[in-house]
Every structure is written in C-alpha cells, then in structure tokens.
C-alpha positions as CSV (number, residue, x, y, z in Angstrom):
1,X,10.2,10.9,-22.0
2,X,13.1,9.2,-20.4
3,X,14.4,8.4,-17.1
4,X,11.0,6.8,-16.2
5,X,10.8,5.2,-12.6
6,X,7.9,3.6,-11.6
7,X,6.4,3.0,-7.8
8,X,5.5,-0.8,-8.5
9,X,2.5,-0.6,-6.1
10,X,-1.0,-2.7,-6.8
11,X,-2.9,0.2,-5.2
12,X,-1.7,4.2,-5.3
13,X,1.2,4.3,-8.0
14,X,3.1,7.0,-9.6
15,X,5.6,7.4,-12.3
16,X,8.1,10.1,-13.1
17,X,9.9,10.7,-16.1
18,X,11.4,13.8,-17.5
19,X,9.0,16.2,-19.4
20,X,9.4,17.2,-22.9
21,X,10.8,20.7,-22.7
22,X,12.3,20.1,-19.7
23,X,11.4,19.7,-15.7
24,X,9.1,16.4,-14.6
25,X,6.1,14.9,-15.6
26,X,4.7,13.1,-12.4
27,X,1.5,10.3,-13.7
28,X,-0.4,9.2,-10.3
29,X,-3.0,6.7,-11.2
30,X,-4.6,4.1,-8.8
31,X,-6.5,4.9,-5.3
32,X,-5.0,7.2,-3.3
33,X,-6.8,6.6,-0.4
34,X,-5.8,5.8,3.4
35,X,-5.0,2.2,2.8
36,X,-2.9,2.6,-0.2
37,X,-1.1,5.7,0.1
38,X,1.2,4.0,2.9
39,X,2.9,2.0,0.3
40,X,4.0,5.0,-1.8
41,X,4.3,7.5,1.1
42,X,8.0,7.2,1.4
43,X,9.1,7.1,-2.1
44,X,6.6,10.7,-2.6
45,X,8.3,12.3,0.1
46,X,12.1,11.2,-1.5
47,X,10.3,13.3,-5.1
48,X,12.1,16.7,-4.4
49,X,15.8,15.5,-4.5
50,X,14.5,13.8,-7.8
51,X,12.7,16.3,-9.9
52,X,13.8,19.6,-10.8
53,X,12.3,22.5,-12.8
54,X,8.7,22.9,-13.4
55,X,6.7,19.5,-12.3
56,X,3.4,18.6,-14.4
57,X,1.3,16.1,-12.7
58,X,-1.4,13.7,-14.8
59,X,-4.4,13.0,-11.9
60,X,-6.1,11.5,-14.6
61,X,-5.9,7.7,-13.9
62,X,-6.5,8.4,-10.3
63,X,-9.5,6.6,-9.1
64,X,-10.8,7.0,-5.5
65,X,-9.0,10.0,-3.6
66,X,-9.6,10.7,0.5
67,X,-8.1,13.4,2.5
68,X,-4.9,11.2,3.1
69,X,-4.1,11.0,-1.0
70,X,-4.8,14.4,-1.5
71,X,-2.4,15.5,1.4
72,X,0.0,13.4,0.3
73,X,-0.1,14.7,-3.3
C-alpha cells in the first residue's frame, strides 16, 4: 500500500492508504468513543476529497465504540 497518512492521535486513530486493486483501505483502531473521537473528527470529515473508488475499512483494532464513534464512522 502506499500513500499512507496516519491521524497521529493517542486515543481514536485511523490510517488510509491506497488498496491493492485500487480505491482505499481505511484501518481505524483505538476507542472511538465520545472523548476521543473529537481529536479525529475533523480529519474524518476531510476523508471524501481524499479517497476515491471503492473504500475498505479494517474495524478490527477498534476497541471501545459508543454511539458518537459509530456515527462518526
């Protein structure tokens, strides 16, 4: 994968790089819960001028999610 930008938060994090066949691959990992999705809220919301194509998303390293991380996913 290349292009790979990372959020750089303790807490909710993401990273998106370009997927192997083409479109995104979005990783979240981290809590996404009230108190931590604040510091990535912007930066998710700037993620459709950035990817394009079909977007795969890895929810695997996620660890505690609340309405507010799930909303915001």
């Amino acid at each position: 994968m290349a292009n790979t930008e990372d959020s750089g938060t303790a807490g909710a994090s993401f990273e998106v790089a370009d997927a192997v066949g083409g479109g995104s691959a979005i990783s979240l990992a981290g809590n996404w819960i009230t108190t931590e999705v604040v510091h990535v809220d912007d930066q998710m919301r700037g993620l459709s001028s950035r990817v394009s194509g079909p977007v795969d998303m890895d929810l695997t390293n996620i660890g505690e999610l609340d309405t507010a991380g799930a909303w915001l996913i």
